[in-house]
N, CA, C and O atoms as a Tinker XYZ file with bonds, in Angstrom:
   316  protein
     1  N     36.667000  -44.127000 -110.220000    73     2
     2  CA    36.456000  -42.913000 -110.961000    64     1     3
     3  C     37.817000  -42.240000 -111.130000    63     2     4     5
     4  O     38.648000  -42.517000 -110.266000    81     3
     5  N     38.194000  -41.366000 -112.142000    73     3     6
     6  CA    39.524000  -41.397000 -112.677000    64     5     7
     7  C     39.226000  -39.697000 -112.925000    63     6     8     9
     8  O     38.008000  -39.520000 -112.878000    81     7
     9  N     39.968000  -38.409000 -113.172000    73     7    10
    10  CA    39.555000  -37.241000 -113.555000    64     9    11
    11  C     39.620000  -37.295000 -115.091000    63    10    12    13
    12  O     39.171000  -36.237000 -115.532000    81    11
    13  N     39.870000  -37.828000 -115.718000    73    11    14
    14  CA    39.312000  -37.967000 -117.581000    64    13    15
    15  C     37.662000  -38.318000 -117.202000    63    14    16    17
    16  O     36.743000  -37.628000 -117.644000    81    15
    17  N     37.451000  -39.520000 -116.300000    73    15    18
    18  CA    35.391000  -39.834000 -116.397000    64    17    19
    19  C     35.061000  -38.221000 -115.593000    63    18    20    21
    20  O     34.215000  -37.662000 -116.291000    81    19
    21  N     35.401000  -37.423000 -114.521000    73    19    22
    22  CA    34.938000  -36.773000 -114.659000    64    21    23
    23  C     35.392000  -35.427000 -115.130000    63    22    24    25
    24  O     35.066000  -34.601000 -114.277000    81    23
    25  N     35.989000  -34.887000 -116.103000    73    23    26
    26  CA    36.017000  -33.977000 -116.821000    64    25    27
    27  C     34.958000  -34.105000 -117.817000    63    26    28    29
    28  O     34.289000  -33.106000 -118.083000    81    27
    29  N     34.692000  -35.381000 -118.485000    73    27    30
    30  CA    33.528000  -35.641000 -119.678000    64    29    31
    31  C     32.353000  -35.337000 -118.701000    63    30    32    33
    32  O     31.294000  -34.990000 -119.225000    81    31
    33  N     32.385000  -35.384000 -117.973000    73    31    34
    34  CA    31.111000  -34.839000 -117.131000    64    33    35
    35  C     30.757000  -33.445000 -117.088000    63    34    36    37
    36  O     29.631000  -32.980000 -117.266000    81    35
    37  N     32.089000  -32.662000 -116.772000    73    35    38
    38  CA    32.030000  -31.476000 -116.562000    64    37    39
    39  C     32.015000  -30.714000 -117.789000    63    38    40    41
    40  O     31.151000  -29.840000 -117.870000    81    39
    41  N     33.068000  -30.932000 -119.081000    73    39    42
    42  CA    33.227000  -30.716000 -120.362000    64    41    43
    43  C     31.375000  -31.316000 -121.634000    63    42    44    45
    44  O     31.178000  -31.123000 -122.834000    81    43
    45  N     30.641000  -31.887000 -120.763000    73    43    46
    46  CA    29.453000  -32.046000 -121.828000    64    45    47
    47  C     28.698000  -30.681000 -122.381000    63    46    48    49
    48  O     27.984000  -29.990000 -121.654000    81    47
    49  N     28.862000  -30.500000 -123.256000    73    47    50
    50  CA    27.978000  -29.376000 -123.885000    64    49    51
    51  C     26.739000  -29.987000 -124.467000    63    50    52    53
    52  O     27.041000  -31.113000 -124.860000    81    51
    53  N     25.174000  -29.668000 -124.745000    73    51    54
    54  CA    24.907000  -28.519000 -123.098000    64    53    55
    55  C     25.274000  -29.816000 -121.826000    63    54    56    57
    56  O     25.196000  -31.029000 -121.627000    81    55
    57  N     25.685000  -28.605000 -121.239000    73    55    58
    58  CA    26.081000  -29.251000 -119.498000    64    57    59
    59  C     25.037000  -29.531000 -118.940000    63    58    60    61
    60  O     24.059000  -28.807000 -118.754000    81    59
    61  N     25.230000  -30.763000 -118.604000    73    59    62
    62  CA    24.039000  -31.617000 -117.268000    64    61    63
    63  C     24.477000  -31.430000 -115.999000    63    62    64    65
    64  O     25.563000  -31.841000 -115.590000    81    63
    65  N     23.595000  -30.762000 -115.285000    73    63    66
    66  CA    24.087000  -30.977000 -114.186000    64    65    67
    67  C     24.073000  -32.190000 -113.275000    63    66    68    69
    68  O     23.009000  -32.789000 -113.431000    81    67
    69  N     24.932000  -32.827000 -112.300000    73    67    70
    70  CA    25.378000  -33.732000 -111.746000    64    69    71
    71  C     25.514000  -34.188000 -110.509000    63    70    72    73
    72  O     26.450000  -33.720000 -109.861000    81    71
    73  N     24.803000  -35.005000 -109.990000    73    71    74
    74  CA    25.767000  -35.379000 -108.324000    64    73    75
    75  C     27.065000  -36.378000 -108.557000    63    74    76    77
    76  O     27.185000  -37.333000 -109.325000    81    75
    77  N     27.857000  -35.886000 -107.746000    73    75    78
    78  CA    28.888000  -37.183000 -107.500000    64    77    79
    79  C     28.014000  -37.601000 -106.135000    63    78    80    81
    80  O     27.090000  -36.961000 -105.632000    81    79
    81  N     28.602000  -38.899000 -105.679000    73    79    82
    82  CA    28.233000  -39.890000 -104.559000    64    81    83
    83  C     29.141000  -40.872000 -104.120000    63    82    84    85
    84  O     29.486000  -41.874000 -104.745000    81    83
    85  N     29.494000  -40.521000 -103.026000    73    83    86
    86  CA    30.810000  -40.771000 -102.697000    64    85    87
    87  C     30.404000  -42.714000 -102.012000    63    86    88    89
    88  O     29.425000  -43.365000 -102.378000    81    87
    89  N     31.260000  -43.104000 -101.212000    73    87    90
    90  CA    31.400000  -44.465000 -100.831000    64    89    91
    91  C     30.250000  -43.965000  -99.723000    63    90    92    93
    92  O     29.155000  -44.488000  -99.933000    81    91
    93  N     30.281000  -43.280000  -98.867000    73    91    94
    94  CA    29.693000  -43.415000  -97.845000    64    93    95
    95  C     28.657000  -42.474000  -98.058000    63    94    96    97
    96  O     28.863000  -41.460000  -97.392000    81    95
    97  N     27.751000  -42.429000  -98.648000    73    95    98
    98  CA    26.885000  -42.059000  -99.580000    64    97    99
    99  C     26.660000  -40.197000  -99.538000    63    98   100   101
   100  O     25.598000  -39.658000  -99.848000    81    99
   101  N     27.896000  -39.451000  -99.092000    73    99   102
   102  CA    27.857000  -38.202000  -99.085000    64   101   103
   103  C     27.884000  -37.721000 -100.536000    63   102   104   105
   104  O     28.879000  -38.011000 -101.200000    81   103
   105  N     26.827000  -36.968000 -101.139000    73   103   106
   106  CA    26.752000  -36.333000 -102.168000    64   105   107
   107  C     26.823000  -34.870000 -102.367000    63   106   108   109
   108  O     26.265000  -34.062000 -101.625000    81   107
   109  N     27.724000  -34.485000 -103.682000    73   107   110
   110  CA    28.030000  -33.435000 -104.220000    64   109   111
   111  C     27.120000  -32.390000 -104.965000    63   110   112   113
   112  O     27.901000  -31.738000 -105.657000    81   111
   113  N     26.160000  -32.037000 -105.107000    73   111   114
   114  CA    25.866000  -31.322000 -106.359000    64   113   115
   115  C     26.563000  -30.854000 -106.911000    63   114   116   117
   116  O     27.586000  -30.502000 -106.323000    81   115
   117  N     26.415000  -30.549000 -108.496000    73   115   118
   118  CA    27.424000  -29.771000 -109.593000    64   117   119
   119  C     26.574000  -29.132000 -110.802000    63   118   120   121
   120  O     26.523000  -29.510000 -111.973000    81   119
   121  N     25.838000  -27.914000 -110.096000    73   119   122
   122  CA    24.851000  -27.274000 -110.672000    64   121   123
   123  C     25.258000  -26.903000 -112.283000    63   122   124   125
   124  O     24.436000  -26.837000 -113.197000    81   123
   125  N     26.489000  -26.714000 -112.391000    73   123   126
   126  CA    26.940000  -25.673000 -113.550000    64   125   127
   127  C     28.664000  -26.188000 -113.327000    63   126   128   129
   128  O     29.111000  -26.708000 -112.305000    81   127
   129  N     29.373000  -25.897000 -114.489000    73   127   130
   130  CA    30.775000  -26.616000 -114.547000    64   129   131
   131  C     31.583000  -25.955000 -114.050000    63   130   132   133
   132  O     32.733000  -26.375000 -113.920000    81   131
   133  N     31.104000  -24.396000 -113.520000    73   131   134
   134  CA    32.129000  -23.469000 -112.674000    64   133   135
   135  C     32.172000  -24.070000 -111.013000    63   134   136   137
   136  O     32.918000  -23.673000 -110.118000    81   135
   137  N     31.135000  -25.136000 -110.934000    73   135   138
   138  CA    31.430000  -25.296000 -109.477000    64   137   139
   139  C     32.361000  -26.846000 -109.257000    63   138   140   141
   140  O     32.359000  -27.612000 -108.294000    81   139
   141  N     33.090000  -26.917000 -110.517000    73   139   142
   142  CA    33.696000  -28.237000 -109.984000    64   141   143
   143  C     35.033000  -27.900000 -110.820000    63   142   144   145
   144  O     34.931000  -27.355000 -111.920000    81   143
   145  N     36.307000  -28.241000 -110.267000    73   143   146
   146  CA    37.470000  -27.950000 -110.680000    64   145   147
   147  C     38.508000  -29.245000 -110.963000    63   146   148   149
   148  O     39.190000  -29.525000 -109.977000    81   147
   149  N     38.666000  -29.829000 -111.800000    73   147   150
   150  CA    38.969000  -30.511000 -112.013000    64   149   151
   151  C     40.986000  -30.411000 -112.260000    63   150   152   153
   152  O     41.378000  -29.578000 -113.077000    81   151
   153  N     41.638000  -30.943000 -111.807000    73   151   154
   154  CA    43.404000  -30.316000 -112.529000    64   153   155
   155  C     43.346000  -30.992000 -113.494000    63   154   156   157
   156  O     42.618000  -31.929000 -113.821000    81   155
   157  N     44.494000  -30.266000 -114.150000    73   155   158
   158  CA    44.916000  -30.886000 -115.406000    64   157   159
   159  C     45.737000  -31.834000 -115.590000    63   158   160   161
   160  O     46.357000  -31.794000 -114.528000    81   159
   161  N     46.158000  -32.612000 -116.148000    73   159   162
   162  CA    46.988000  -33.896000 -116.158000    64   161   163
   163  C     46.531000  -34.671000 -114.933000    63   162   164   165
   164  O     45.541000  -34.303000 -114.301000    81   163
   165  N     47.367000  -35.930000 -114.529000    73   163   166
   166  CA    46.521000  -36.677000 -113.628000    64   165   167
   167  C     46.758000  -36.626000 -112.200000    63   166   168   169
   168  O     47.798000  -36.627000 -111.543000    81   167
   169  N     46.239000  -36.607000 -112.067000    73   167   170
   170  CA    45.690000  -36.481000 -109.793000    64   169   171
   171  C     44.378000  -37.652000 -109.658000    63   170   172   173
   172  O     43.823000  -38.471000 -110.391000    81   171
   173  N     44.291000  -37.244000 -108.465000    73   171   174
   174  CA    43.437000  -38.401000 -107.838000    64   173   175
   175  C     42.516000  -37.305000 -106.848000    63   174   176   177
   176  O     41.881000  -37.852000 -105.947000    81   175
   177  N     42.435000  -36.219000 -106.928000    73   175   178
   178  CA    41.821000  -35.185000 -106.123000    64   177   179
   179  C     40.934000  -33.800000 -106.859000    63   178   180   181
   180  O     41.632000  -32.899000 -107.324000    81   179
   181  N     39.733000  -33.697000 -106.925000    73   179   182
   182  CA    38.847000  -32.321000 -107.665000    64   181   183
   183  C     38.759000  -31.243000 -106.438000    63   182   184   185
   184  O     39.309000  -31.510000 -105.370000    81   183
   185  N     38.293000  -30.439000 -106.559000    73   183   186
   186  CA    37.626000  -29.429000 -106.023000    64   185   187
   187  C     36.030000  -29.254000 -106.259000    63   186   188   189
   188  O     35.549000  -29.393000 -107.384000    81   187
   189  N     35.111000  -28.889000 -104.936000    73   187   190
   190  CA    33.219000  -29.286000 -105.530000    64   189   191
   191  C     33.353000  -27.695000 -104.413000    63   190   192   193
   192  O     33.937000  -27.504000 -103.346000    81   191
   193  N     32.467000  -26.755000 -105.340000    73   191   194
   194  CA    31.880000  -25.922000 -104.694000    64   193   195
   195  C     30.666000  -25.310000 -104.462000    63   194   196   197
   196  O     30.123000  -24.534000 -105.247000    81   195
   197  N     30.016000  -25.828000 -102.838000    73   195   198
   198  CA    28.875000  -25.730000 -102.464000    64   197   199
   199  C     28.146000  -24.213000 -102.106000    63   198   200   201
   200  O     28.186000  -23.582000 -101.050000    81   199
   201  N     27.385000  -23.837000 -103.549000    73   199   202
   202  CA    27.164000  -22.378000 -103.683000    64   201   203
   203  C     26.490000  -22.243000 -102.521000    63   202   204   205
   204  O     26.338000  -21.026000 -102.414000    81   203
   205  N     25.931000  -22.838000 -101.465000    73   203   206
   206  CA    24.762000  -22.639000 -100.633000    64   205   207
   207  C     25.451000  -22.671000  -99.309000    63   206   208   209
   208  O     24.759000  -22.922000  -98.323000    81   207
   209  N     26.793000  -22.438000  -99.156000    73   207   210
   210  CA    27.097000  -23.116000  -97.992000    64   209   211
   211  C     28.650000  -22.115000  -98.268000    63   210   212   213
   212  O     29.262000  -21.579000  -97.344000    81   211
   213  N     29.038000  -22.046000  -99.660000    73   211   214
   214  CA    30.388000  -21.074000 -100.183000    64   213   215
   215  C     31.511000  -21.749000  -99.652000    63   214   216   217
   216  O     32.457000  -21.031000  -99.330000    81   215
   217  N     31.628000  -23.080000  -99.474000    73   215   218
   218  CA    32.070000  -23.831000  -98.733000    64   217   219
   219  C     33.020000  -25.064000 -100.011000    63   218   220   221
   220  O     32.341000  -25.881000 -100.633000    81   219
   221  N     33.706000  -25.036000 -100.102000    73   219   222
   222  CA    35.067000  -26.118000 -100.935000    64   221   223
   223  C     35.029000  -27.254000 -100.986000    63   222   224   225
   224  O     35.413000  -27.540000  -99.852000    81   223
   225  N     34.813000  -28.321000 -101.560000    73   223   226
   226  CA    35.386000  -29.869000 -100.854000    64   225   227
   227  C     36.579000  -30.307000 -101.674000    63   226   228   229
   228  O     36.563000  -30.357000 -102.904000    81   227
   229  N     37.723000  -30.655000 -100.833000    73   227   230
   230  CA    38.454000  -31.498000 -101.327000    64   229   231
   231  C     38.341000  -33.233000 -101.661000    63   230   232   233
   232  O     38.746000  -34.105000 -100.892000    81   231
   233  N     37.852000  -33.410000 -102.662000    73   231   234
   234  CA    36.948000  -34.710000 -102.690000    64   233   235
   235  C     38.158000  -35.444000 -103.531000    63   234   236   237
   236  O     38.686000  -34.893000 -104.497000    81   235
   237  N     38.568000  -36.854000 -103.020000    73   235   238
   238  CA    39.378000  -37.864000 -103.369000    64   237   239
   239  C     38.858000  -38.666000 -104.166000    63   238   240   241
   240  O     38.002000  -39.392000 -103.658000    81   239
   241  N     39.149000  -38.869000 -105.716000    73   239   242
   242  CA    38.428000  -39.453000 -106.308000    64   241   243
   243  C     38.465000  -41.013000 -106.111000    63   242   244   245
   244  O     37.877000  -41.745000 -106.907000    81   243
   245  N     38.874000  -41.302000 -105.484000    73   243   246
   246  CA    38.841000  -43.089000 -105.280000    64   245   247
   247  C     37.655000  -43.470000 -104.297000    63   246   248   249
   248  O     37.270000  -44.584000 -103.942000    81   247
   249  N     37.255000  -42.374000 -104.010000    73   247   250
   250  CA    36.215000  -42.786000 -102.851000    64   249   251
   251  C     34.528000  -42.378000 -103.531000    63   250   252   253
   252  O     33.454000  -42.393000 -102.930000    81   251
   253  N     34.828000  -42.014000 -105.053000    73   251   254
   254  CA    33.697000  -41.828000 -105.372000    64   253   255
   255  C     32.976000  -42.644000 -106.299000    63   254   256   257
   256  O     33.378000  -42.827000 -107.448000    81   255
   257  N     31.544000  -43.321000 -105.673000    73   255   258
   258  CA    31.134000  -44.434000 -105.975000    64   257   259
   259  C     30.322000  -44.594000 -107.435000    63   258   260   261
   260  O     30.106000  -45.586000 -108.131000    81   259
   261  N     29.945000  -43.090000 -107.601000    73   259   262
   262  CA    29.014000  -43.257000 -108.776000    64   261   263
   263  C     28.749000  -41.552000 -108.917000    63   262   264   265
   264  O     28.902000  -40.782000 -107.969000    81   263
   265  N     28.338000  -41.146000 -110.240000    73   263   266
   266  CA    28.041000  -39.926000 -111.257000    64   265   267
   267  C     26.284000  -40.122000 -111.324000    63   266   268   269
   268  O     25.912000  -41.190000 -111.809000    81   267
   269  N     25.572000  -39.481000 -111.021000    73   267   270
   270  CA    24.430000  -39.250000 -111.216000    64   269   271
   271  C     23.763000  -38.329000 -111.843000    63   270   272   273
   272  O     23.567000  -37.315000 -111.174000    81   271
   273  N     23.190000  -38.335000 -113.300000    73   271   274
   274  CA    22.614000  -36.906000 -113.777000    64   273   275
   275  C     21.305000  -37.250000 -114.020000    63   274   276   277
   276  O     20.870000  -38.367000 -114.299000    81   275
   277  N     20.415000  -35.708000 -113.832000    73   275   278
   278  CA    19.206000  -36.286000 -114.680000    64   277   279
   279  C     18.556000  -35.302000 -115.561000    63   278   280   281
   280  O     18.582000  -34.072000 -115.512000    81   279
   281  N     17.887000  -36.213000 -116.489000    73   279   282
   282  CA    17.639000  -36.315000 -117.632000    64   281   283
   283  C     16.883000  -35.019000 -118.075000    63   282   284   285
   284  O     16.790000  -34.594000 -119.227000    81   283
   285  N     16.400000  -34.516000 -117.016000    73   283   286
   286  CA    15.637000  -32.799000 -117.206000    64   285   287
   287  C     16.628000  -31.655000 -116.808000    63   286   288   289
   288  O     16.475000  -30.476000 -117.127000    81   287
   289  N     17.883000  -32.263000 -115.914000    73   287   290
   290  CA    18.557000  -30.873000 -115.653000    64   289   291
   291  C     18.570000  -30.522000 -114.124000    63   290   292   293
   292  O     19.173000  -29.652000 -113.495000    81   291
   293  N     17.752000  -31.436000 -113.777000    73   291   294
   294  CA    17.336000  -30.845000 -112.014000    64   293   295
   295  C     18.227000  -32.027000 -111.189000    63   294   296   297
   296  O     18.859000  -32.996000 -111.609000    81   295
   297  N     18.059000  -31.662000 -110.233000    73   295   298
   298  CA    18.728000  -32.516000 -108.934000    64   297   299
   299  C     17.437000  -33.800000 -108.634000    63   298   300   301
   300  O     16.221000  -33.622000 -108.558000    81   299
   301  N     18.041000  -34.802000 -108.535000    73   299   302
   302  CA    17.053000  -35.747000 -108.549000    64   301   303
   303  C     17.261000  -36.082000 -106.996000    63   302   304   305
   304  O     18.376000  -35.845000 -106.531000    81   303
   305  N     15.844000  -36.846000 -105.796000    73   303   306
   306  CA    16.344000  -36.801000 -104.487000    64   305   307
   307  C     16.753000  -37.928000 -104.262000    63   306   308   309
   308  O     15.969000  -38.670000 -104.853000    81   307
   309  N     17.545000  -38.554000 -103.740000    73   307   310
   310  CA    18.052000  -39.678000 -103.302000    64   309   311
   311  C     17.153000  -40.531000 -102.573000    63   310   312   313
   312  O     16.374000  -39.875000 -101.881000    81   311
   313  N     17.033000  -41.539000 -102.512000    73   311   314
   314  CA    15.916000  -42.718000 -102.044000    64   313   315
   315  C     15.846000  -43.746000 -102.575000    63   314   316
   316  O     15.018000  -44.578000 -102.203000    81   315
């Protein structure tokens, strides 16, 4: 995963919301595009902010395995 795949994530109008899912299957929610910060030009590192918790992640994008959205808008549960 590269920050151009996820900016098109974050940049979709209307915005879907999203999990990232990392290698070791820790997942992100990304309710709305204010909670994920992406830099500009290239890095290898976002910012995910967990409204429920007000809590930051510095998340390394090489370790993230897969983009998950769904198709109504809601958080889908893992299983």
């Amino acid at each position: 995963m590269n920050l151009d795949e996820l900016r098109k994530f974050q940049q979709k109008r209307p915005f879907q919301p999203f999990d990232i899912i990392l290698v070791d299957r820790r997942t992100f929610h990304v309710p709305h595009p204010d909670f994920i910060w992406v830099p500009p030009g290239r890095g290898t590192w976002v910012y995910v902010h967990d409204p429920k918790s007000d809590a930051a992640d510095h998340v390394n994008t090489a370790i993230i395995s897969s983009i998950r959205t769904a198709s109504n808008g809601k958080r889908r549960k893992a299983g």
